[in-house]
C-alpha positions in Angstrom: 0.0 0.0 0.0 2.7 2.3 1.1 4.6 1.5 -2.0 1.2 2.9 -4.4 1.2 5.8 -2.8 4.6 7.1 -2.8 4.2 6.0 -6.8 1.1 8.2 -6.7 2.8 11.0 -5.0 5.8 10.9 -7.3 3.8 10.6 -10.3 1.7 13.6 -9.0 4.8 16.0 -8.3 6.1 15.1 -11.9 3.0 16.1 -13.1 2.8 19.3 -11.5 6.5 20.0 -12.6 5.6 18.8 -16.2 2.5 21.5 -16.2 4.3 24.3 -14.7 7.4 23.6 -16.9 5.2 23.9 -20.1 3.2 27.3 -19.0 6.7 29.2 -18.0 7.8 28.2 -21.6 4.5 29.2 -23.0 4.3 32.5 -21.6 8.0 32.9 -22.5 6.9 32.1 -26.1 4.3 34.7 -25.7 7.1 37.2 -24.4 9.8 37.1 -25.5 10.9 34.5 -28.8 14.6 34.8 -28.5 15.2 34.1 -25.0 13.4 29.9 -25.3 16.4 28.2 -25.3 17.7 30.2 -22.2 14.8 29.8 -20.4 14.1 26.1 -21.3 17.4 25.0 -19.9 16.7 26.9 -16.9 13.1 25.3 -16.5 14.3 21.7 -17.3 17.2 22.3 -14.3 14.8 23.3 -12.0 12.3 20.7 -12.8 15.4 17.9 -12.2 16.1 19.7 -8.7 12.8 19.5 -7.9 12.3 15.9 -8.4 15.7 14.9 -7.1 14.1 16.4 -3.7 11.0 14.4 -3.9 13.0 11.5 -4.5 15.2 11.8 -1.1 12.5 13.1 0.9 10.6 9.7 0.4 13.7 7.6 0.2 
């Protein structure tokens, strides 16, 4: 049970990152077209950081 849920939780929190990931590059698309690749990498960085944490928080 324990095991489904920290799954769940994971799966969840990837989610969130993968939703929030694409609106930041969407409203940089809207803004601004020549910064994308700048503010991809930083977005993807983040988004590893943040599941890295997850990951050794339920470890």
């Amino acid at each position: 049970m324990q095991k489904g849920t920290m799954n769940f939780i994971k799966g969840m929190g990837a989610g969130m990152i993968a939703g929030a990931a694409v609106t930041m590059l969407g409203k940089s698309v809207m803004d601004n077209g020549h910064s994308i690749t700048k503010g991809s990498a930083k977005i993807v960085k983040a988004a590893g950081d943040f599941i890295d944490g997850i990951q050794t928080m339920f470890k």
